[in-house]
Each structure stands twice: as structure tokens, then as C-alpha cells.
N, C-alpha and C positions, 0 to 999 in steps of 0.2 A: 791672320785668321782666315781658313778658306773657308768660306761659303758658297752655296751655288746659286745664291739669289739674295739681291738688294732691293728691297719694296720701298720706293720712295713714297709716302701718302698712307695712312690705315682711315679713310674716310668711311663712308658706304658700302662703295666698290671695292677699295683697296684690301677691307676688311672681308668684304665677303670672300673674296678669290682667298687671300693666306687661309679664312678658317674653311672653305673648300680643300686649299690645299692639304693643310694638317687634319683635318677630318679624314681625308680620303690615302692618307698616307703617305700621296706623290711626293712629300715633302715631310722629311722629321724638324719639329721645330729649330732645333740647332742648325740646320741648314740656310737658315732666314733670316738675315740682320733687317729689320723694321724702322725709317726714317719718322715722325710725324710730331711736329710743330705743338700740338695739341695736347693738353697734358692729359685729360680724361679717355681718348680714343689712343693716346700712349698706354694707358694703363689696361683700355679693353687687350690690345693685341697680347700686351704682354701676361696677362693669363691664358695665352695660348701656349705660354713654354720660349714665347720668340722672346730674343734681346733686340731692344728697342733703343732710338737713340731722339734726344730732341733735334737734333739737324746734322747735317755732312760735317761740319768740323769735330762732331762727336764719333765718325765712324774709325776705327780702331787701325791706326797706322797699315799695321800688318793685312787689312782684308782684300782677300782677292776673289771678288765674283764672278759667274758665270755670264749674270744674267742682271740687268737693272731695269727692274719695271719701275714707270713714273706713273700712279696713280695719284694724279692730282689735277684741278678744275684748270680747263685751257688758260684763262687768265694768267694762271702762276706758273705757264711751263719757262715762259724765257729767266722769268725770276728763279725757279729754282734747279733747274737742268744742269749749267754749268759749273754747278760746283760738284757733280757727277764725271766732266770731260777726262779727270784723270785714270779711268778705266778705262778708257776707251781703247785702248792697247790690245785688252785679252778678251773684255768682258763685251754684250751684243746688251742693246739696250730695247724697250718695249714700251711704247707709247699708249697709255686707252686714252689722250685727249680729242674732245673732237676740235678738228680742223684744225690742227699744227699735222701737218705735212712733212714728208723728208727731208726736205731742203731744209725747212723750218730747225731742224733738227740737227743737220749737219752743221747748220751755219751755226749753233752753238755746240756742239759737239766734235766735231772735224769732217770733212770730205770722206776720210775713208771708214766712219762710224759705222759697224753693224746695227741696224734699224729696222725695227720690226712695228709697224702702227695695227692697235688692236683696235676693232669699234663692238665692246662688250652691249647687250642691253639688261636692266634691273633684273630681270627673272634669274641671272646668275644668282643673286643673294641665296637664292633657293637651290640651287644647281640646274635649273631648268634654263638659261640662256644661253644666246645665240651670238659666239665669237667669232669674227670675220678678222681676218687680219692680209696685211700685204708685208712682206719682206724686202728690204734691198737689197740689190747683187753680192753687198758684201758680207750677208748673214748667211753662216756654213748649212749646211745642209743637215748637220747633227744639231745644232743652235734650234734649228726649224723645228725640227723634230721634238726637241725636249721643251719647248713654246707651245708648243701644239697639245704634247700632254697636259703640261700645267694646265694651260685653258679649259681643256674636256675636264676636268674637277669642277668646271664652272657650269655645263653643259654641251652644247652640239659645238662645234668647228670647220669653220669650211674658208678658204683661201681664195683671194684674188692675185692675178699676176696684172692688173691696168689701178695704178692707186689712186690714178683717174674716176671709178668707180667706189670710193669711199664714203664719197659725199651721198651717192646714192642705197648705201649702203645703211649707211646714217638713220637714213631718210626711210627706208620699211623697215630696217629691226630695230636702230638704235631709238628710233622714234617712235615706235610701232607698238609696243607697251603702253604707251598714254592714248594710241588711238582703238585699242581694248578697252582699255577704262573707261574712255568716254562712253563706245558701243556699251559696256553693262551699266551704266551711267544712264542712259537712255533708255534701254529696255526695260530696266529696274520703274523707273520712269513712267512708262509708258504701262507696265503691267499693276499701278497704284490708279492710272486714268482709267484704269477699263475696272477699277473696283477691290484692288488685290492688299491685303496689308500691306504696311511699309516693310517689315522684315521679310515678309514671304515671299515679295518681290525680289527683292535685291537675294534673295536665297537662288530662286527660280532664275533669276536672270547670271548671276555668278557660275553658279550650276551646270547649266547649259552653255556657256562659254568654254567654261573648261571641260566636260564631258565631249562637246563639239570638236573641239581641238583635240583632243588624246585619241577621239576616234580615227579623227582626219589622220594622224602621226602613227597609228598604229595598225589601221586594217589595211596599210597598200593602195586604196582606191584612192583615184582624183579627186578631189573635193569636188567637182562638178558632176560624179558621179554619183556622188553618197549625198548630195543636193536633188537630185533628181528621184535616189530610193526613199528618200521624205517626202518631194510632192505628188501627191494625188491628182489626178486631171480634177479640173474644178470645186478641189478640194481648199480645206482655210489656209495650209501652208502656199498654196497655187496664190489664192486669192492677196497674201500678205507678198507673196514675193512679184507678182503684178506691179504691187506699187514698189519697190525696191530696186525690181530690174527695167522697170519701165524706161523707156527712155533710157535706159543706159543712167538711173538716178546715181545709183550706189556705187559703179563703176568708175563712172566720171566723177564724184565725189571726192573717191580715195585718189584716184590719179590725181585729182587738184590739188589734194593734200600732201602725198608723196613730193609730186613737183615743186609747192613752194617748200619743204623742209629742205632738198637736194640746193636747190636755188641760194636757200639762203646759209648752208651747208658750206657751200661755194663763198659766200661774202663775206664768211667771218674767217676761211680761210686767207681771204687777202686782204684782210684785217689786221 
């Protein structure tokens, strides 16, 4: 059976990216044999059209893929990788676990394994995320290429060649969705203490996150420029961003935070 892609995992993620991919066409269902354990997230995928299987000893003698994405929680990649190694002939494999590394990957897959490590974040569910991915020397240049498409079904795309930088990588996008939540978390928050209903808060604070952002991504300007066409000299944005920028508050905040995610990014790497 050829297909061009073997999805190990239909979790969250796994599931978001195939129904990106079939939403968006990159992929006709019949192209996509679907692995997952699960019997009820077996059953979501396969009202996409895909043929699903409960594990690797169910995939059909005959399949020859392009491409083997492992969407599955770090935990389980040594457990379930290697019953994958017998494509590793034709097919280039694609990681989104965090911190299983090349090696990690070779060492159950073989030395001259095509490897491609992806660090997706949640807003894919939506198509709105941010795919970072590193290649090894031995993933072709058209592999790259048709990787790179799939991914944009998911949102933006952008590559590193030091996979040294993964972990920091991790660390503002793959992390960087909980450290929004929290910010509307807080402002939501903050705009019930100064008197505001509980809904119209959390409205106003949502609101202006994602408006803030779309502007930032869409009008060209620096974000420190389109910060400064909001503050008023001695005006209430002036007076709120006083306390924020003061000291370097908000700045050196987020770099603490960054830092110890990257850090410990790093730990479960040599884990």
C-alpha cells in the first residue's frame, strides 16, 4: 500500500495537524494510514476518511511511506519508535516530542535515519501555530520541502540549522501559549479589581490580546513602535506601562521564565 504519510499518535496534536491536513487538502485521506492505541481518538480520525490501525503490527505488509510522523508524548517515543525502524530504508521520519533529540532517535532508528525534529505549539489545533523544525543531513532536500508544506496547514514555519537551539525554542513558542493565558489570566483578573464584571473582563482582556497580536503580525511595525503610537506622554497607558517597564519588571520576568523552561528543556533532554 503506498502512502505518503504514516501518523503514529491521533492525540491533540496528532489530530489537529491530519484534520489541518485533510481540511486544507495538502493531503487526500487515502494518503494517510493513522497508528493510535486508543479506541475512541481511533474512531475520531477515522471519520476523516483516514484508515486507522490500533498499532504497527496492524500496518498492512505492503505500506510503503514517505514520511512517518511520531505524534506521541516524550515518555512513549523509546516505547514506540522502534517498531517503525523497518522504513527507515526509503521513508524520513518527524518528531514533535519535546526533548528526544537526534541521537535519541537514531539510536533507535539507525545512524543513517532521515530526521526531522518538529517543536509545534497548541494554536495549530487552530491553524494559527508556530512550527520550528531542525533537519539531519540525511533528510533530502525534497523530504524538507514536502515537511515544510504539511506543517503550514498547521500555521507559520520557520527552520533552524543548530538543534542546539531547540530547547530554546521550546522555551518562547512551544511554551509561550501558557505564558498568554496566564497574561489574559491576569488582566481578566485585574480588570474584576478595579470593578468590571466577571465576563466583561475576561471579554476585554481576551479581546485585546488577540486584537494586539493580529495588529502586531499584520501592520509591519515593530511592536515597540505600535507601543509607543498607544502611549500618550503622561497619559494612563504611560502611567500603567511605568510600572511594567519599570526596572526592567516585565522584561526580566519573561527572560526568567524563558530561561528556566530552555534549562529545564535541556534536563529532560538528558533524561
Amino acid at each position: 500500500m503506498s502512502v505518503k504519510l504514516l501518523l503514529v499518535g491521533c492525540g491533540n496534536m496528532g489530530f489537529a495537524m491530519l484534520d489541518g491536513w485533510v481540511r486544507s487538502a495538502k493531503l487526500v485521506p487515502g494518503e494517510v494510514f493513522a497508528i493510535e492505541p486508543n479506541e475512541a481518538l481511533r474512531d475520531r480520525a477515522a471519520r476523516l476518511g483516514v484508515p486507522v490501525a490500533a498499532s504497527a503490527d496492524d500496518i498492512p505488509a505492503d505500506t510503503d511511506p514517505t514520511v512517518v510522523i511520531f505524534a506521541v508524548k516524550p515518555q512513549m517515543m523509546r516505547e514506540a519508535v522502534p517498531a517503525y525502524r523497518r522504513f527507515a530504508d526509503k521513508a524520513a521520519f518527524v518528531s514533535i516530542a519535546a526533548g528526544t533529540g537526534v541521537a535519541a532517535l537514531q539510536d533507535l532508528l539507525g545512524s543513517d535515519a532521515a530526521i526531522i525534529r518538529c517543536m509545534p505549539n497548541t494554536p495549530a489545533a487552530i491553524g494559527k501555530g508556530m512550527m520550528v523544525v531542525y533537519a539531519n543531513p540525511n533528510v533530502s532536500p525534497e523530504t524538507r520541502e514536502f515537511v515544510t508544506e504539511l506543517l503550514s496547514a498547521s500555521g507559520e514555519v520557520a527552520e533552524i540549522d543548530d538543534e542546539r537551539l531547540m530547547d530554546a525554542v521550546t522555551a518562547v513558542s512551544g511554551s509561550g501559549p501558557a505564558y498568554v493565558f496566564h497574561f489574559i489570566e491576569c488582566l481578566a483578573a485585574a480588570g474584576e479589581k478595579v470593578g468590571l464584571p466577571a465576563d466583561v473582563a475576561k471579554l476585554l482582556a481576551m479581546q485585546t490580546v488577540y486584537g494586539a497580536a493580529s495588529l502586531a503580525r499584520e501592520s509591519g511595525e515593530e511592536p515597540g513602535r505600535l507601543r509607543e503610537q498607544v502611549t500618550s506622554p503622561n497619559g494612563t497607558t504611560a502611567a500603567a506601562l511605568g510600572v511594567l517597564m519599570g526596572e526592567d519588571r516585565l522584561k526580566s520576568l519573561v527572560a526568567d521564565a524563558v530561561e528556566a523552561a530552555r534549562a529545564r528543556g535541556e534536563e529532560l533532554g538528558k533524561s
